[in-house]
DRENVEX-256792 format. One record per residue: y, x, z of N, C-alpha, C, O in turn. Coordinates in pm, whole numbers, plus 50000, padded with zeros to 5 digits. Each point is the difference from the previous one (the first is absolute). Layout:
// residues N
YXZYXZYXZYXZ
...
END
This chain:
// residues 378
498795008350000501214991750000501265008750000500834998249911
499405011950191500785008649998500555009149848501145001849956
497625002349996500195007249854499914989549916499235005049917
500994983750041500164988949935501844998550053500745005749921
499884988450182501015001750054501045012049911500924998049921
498455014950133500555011649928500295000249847501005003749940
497784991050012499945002149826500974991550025501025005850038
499134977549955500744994749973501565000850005500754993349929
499695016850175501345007550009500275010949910501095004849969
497944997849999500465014449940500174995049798500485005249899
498804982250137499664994149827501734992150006500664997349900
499795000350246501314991949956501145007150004501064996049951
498725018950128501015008850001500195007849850501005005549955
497694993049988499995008349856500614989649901500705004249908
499004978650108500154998949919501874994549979500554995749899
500125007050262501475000249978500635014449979501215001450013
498015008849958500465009249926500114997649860500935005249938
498264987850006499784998749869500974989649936500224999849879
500304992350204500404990850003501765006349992500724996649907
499785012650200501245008750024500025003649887500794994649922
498165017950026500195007549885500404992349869500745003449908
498634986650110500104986749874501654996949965500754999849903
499294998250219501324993550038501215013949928500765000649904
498965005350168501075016849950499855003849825500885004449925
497624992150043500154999649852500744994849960500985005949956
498894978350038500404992149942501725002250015500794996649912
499565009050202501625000150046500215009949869500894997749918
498105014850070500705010049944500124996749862500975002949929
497984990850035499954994549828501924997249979501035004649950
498384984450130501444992649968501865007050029501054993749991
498795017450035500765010050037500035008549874501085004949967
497864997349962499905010249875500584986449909501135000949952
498164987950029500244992949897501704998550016500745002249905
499654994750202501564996950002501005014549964501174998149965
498315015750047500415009849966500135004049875500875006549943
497574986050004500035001149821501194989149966500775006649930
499664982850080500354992249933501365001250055500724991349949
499905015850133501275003350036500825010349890499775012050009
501034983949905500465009049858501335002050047500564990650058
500105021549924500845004849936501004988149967499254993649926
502064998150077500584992749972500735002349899500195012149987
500324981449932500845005849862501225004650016500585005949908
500104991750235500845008049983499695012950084500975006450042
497704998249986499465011850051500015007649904500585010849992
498444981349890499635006249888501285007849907499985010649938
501204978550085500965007349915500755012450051500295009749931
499974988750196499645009850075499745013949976500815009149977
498104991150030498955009449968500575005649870500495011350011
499554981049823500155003949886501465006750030500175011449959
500904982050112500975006149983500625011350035500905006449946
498394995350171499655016750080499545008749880500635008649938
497764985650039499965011049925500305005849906499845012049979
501044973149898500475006549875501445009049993500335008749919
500564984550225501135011250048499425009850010500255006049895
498975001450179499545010150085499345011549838499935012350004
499764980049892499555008049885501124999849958500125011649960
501164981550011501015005549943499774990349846500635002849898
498384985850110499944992849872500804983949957499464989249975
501865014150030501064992150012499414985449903500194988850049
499095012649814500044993049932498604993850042499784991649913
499555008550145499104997550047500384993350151499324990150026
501775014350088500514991450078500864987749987500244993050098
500245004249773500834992049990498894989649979499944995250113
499324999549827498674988150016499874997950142500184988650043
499515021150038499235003050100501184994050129499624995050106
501855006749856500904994350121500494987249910500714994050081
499324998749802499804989049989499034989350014500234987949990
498125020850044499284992950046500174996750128499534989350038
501305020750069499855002550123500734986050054499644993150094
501645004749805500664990450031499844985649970500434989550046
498765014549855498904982849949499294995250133499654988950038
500285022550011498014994750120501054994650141499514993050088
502215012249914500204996550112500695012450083500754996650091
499085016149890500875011850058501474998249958500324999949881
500594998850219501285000250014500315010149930499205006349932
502474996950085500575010349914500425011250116500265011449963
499794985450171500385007350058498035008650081499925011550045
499364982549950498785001749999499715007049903499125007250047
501064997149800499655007649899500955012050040499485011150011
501654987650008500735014350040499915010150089500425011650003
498704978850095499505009350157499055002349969499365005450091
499874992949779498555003249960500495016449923499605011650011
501264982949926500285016749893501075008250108500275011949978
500364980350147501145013050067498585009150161500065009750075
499004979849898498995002250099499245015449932499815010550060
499884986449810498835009649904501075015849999499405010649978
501994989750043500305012350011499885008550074500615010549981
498534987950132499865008650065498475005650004499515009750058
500164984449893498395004449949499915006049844499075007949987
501674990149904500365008449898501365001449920500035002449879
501044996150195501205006049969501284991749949499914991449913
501135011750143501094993449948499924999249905500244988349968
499485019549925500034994349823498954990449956500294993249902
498855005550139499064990349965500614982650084500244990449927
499905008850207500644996350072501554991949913500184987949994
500575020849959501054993349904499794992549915500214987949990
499155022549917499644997249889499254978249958500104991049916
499295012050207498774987650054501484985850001500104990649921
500865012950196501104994349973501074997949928500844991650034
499295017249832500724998149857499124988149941500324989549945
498745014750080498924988249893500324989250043500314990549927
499685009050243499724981050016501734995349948500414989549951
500185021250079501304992649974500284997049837500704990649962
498755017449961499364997749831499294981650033500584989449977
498405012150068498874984050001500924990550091499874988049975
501085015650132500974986450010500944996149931500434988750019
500195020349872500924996549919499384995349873500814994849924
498325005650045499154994949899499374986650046500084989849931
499315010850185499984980850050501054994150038499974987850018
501145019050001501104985450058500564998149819500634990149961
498995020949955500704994249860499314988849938500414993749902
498315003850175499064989049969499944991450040499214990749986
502255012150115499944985550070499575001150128500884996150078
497745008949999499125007250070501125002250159500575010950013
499554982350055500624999850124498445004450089499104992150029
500935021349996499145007550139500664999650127501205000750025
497354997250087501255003050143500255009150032499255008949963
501864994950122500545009550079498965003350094499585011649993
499934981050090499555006250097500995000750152501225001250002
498064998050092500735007450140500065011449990499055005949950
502165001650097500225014950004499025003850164499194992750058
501295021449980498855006750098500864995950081501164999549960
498514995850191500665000650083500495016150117499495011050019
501484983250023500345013250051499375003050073499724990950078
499785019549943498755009450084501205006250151501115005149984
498344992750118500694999850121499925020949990498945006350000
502184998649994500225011950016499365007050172499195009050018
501424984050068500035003450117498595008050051500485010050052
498464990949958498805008349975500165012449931500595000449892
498865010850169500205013449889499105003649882498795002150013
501904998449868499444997349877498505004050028498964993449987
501245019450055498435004749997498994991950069498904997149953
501594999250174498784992250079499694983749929498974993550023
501855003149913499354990849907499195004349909498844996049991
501625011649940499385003949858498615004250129498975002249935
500904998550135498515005050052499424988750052498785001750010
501664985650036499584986150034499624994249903498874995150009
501785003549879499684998849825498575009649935499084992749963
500785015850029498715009550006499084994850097498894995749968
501525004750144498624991150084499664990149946498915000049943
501904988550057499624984249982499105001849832499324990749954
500895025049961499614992049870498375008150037498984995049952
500905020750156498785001449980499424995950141498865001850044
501854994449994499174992850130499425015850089499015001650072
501735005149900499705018350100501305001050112501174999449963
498535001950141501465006750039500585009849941499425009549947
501734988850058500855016249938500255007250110501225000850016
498055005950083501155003250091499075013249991500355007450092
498904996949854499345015549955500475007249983500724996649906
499605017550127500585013649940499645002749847498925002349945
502084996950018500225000149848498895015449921499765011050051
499744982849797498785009550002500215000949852500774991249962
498855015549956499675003649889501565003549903500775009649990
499134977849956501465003249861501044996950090501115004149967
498794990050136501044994050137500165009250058501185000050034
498115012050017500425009850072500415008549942500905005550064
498785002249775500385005349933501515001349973500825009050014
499244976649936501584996549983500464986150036500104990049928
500195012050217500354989450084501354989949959500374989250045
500135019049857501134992249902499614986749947500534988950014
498255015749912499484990649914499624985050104500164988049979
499085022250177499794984150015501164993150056499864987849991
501235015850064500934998750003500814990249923500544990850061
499595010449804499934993749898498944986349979500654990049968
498215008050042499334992549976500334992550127500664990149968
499185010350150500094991350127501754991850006500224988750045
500845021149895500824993750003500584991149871500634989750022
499165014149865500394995949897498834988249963500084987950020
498705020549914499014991449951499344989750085499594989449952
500325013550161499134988750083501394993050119499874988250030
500715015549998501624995950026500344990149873499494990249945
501465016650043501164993449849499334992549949500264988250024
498305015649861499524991549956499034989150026500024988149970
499505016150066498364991950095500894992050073499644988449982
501495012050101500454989850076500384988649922499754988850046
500755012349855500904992449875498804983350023498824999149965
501704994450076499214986949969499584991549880499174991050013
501365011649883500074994249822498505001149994499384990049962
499895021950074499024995849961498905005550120500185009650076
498514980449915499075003450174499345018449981499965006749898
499734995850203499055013149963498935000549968499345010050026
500124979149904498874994549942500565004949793499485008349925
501784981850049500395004349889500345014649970499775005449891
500835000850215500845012850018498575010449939499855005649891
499244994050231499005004849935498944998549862499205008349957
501134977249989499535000949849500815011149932499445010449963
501604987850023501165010449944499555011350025499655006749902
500184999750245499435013749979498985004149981500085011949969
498234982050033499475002349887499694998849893499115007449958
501394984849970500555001049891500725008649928499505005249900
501804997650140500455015749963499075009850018499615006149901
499834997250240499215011550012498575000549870499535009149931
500244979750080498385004949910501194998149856499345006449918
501544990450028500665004649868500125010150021499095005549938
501675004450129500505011349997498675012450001500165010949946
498664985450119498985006950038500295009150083501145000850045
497745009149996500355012350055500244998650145500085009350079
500014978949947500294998150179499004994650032500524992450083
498285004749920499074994150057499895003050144499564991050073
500735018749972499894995250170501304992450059499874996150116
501395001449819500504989450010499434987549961499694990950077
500135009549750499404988550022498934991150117499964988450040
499485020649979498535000250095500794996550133499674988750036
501325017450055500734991750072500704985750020500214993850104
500105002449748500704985449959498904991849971500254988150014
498615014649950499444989449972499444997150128499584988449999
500215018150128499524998250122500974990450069499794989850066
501265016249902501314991850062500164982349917500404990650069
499255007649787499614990649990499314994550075500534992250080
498245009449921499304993550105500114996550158499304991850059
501655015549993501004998350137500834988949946499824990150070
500865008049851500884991149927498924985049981500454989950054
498925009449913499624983349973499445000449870499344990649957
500905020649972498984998749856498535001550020499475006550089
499984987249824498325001549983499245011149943500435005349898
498165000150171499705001149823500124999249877500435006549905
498954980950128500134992749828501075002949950499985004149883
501304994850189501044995049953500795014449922500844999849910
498395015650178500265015049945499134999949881500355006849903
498584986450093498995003749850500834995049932500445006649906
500084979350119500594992749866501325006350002500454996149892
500545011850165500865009249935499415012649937500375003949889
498805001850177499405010249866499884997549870500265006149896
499354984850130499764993449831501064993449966499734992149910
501395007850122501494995749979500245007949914500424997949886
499225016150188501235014249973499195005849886500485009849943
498134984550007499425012149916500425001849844499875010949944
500554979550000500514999249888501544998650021500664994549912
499925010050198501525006049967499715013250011500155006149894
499355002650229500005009750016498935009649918500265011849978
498904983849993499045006649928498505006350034499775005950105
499314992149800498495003550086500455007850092500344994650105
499775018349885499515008950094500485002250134499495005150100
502464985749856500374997050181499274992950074499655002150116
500054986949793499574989950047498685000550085499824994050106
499215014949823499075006350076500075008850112499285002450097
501635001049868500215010050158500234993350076499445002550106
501524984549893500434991650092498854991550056499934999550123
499324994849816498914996450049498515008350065499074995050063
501075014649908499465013050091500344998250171499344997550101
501945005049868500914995950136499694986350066499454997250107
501034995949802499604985550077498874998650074499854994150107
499235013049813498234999750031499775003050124499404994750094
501185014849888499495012350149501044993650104499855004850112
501544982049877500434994050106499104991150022500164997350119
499194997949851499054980350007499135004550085499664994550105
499795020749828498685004450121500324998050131499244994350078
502125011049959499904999750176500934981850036500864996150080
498424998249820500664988850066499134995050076498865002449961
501264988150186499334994850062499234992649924500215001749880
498494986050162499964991249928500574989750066500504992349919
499685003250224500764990250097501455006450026500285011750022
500564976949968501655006350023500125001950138499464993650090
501525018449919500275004950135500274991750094499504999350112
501584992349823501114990750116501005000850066500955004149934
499324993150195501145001950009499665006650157498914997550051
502125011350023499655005350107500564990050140501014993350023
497235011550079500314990250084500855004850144500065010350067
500534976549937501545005750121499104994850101499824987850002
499475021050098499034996650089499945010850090500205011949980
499404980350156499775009650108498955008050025499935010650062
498924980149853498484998750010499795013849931498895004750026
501915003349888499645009049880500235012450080500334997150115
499595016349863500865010750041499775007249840499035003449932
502544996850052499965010149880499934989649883499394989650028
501125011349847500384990749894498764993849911499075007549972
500924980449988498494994550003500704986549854501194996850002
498234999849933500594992049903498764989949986498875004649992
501374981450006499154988649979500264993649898501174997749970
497724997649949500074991049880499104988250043498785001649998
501844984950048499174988250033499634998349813500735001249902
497584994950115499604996049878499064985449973498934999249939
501654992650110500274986950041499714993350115499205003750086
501534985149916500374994850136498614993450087499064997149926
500795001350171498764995750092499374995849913500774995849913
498245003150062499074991449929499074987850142499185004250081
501194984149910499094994850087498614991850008499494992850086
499895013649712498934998750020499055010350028499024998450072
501355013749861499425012850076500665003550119499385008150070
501854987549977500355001650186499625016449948498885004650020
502085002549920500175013049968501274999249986500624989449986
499905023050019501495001449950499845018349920498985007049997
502074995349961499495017749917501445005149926500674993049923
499655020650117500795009249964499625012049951498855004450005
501945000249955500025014349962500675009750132500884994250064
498925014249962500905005950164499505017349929498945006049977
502514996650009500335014149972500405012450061501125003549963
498235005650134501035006850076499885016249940498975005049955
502305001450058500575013750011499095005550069499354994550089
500535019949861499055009550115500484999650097501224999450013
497625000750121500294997950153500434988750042500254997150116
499894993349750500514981150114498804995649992499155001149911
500844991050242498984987650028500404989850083501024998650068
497894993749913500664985550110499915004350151499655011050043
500664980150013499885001750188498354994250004499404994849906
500215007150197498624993850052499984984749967501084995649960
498134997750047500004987249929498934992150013499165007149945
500354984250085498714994749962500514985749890501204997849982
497864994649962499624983949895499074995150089498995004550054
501664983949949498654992250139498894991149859498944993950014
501855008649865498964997249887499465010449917499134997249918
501235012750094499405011349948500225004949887500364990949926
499625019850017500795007649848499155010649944499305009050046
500994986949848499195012249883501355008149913501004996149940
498615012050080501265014949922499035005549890499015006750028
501454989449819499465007549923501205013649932501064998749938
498345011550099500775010949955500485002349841499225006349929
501944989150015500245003849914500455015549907499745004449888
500974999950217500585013649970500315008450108500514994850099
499255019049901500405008050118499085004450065498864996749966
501385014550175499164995750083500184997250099501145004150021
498294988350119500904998250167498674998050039498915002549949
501484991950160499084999650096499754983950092500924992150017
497955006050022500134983850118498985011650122499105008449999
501804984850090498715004950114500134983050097501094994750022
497915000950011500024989350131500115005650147499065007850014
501584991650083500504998950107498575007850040498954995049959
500995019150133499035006950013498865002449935498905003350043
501384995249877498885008149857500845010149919501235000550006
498075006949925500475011549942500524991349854499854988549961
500645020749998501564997249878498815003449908499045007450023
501354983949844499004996449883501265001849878500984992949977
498495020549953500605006549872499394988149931498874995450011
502354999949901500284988249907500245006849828500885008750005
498644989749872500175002649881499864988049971499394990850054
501665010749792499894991349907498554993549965499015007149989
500954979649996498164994650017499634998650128499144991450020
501245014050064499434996350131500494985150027500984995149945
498104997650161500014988850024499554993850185498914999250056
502324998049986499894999450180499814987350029500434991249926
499165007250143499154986150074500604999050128499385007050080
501774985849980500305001950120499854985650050500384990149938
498905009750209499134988850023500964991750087500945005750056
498894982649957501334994750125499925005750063498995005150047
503024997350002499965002550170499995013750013500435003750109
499065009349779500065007050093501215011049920500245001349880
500295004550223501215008450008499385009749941498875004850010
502644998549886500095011049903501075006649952501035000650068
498915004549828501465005549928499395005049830498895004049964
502124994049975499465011549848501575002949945500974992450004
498965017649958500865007349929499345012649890498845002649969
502535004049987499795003549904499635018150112500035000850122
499695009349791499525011850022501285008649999500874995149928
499525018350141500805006250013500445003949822501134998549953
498105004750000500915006649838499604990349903499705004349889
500224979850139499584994549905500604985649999500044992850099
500425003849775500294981950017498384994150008498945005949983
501364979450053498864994450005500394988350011500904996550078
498294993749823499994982949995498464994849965499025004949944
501254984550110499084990250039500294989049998501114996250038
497804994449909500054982250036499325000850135499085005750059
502014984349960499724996750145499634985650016501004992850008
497785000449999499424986649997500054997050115499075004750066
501874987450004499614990350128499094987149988500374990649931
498265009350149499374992050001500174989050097500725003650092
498764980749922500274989150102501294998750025500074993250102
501525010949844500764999150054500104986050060501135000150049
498374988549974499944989750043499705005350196499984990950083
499835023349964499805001150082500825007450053499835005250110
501224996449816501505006750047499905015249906499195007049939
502814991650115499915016549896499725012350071499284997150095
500965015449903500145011750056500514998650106501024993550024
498185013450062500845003450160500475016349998498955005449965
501635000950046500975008350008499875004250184500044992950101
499755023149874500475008950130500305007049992500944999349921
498945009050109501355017850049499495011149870498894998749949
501915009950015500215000149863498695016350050499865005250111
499514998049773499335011950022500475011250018500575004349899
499455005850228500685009350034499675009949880499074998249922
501905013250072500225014949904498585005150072499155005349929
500534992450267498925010049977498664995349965499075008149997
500674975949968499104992749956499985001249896498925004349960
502164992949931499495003149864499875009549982499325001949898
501215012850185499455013149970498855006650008499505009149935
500054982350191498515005750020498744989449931498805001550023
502034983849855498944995949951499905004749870499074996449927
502195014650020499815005449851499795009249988500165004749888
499235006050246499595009449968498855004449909499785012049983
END
């Protein structure tokens, strides 16, 4: 009776794993399918063409390309912050030049009759802040890194330059509101893969896209924007680049970081849908920085952590600490007190499945001491 009892738990505990996992498929399908079918908008797309045919210097070939821009819906003051934006990624003369033309294609549509809008101008950017420490709040927000590092490579070399970039380029311009840093950054790769030769810029911007709100999909379908302006072999390089960005993309989004007591050290959650109350599950994504973890904790319904990326650690309340890899899969039973975080030199995320929440949420206690997590990552 007893091992009848048993089977029968272990046949219902397996078969709401199967059931979770089901569930997380099906979430993720529908996460890829909505990623595929998320495009590029037409006035992205024009966008895109108009960067890059300025940025080659192919005037007769931009003039289609900023009367299309203005067919799909791009303002006039929106096309100008597109070509006064592209000069600093390949040069005041290209940069001009980009703006002789449109003023060529507006005098040629208002002779048609052709009334375009103006547009809102930029609003005034509050001076009072020192240029530089913006231009470095601006750099954070687009790569999501702190800036507050001792300056290293072409920055330490010639501290002018970054100098220049923190106050002017990510200051002056990046602040400019006309257009989001979502568009800002179509523009610069776009120029960059025209111009070639910068691929570890590029390789920076297209990351920063993806900090920005663009998709995948949405970088393949500008590659293939740019390949018949710019030409096979940029075009290939550029997608080289792209390639080798998609690899380190998560497959679950980060989220947003949680303002919590429960955490020590910076930790980012992606809820990936709301309670469910026929599986009485609920499920996130939970991201932390090397060395963050939660406080002690128990689920009076109990939780499964499937390791997505990284490595950290779970230990339960007097048991020894359990090295966690990607694929690994934790079983934490009601009730009993724990913690998981990520590993001293490593990010680390995980779905985090709360089971029975019908039996309450997380209880929360005293956060894991420096000499507890020290002596559980040794």
């Amino acid at each position: 009776m007893v091992f009848k009892q048993v089977e029968k738990m272990a046949i219902r505990k397996l078969l709401g794993l199967v059931v979770v996992m089901g569930f997380l498929s099906l979430h993720l399908n529908a996460q890829n399918e909505m990623s595929i079918n998320q495009q590029l908008s037409a006035k992205q797309q024009s966008i895109v063409q108009i960067a890059a045919h300025t940025a080659q210097g192919e005037l007769q070939a931009l003039k289609p390309a900023l009367n299309k821009g203005l067919d799909v819906g791009l303002n006039i003051n929106e096309i100008k912050e597109v070509l006064v934006h592209l000069y600093a990624y390949c040069g005041f003369p290209r940069s001009i030049r980009g703006l002789q033309t449109l003023m060529e294609v507006l005098d040629e549509r208002k002779s048609k009759g052709i009334k375009d809008k103006t547009g809102a101008d930029a609003s005034t950017i509050n001076q009072e802040a020192d240029k530089y420490e913006r231009g470095k709040k601006v750099l954070g927000e687009l790569t999501k890194t702190p800036q507050n590092k001792p300056l290293t490579g072409y920055s330490a070399f010639a501290p002018a330059i970054d100098t220049f970039l923190k106050e002017h380029l990510f200051a002056d311009i990046f602040e400019r509101d006309v257009l989001t840093y979502a568009e800002r950054e179509l523009v610069t790769i776009s120029v960059l893969s025209a111009i070639g030769g910068a691929e570890p810029m590029l390789k920076s911007h297209l990351a920063i896209c993806l900090n920005v709100g663009l998709t995948p999909s949405q970088l393949n379908e500008f590659a293939g924007i740019i390949q018949p302006i710019i030409g096979e072999k940029e075009a290939k390089d550029a997608q080289v680049v792209l390639n080798e960005v998609l690899k380190t993309v998560p497959v679950f989004p980060k989220g947003e970081k949680i303002i919590s007591n429960n955490f020590s050290g910076t930790v980012w959650l992606k809820m990936m849908g709301a309670s469910d109350t026929t599986l009485h599950t609920s499920f996130g994504n939970v991201t932390f920085e090397p060395k963050a973890r939660t406080n002690w904790h128990s689920h009076p319904g109990g939780q499964i952590l499937f390791i997505t990326e990284g490595q950290g650690y779970y230990q339960a309340k007097g048991q020894p600490a359990r090295l966690l890899c990607k694929g690994d899969v934790v079983e934490i039973p009601r009730n009993v007190v724990h913690w998981h975080g990520a590993a001293p030199d490593s990010e680390f995320s995980h779905i985090a499945v709360s089971l029975n929440i019908d039996d309450g949420g997380a209880i929360w206690s005293e956060p894991v001491t420096e000499e507890e997590y020290n002596k559980a990552t040794k």
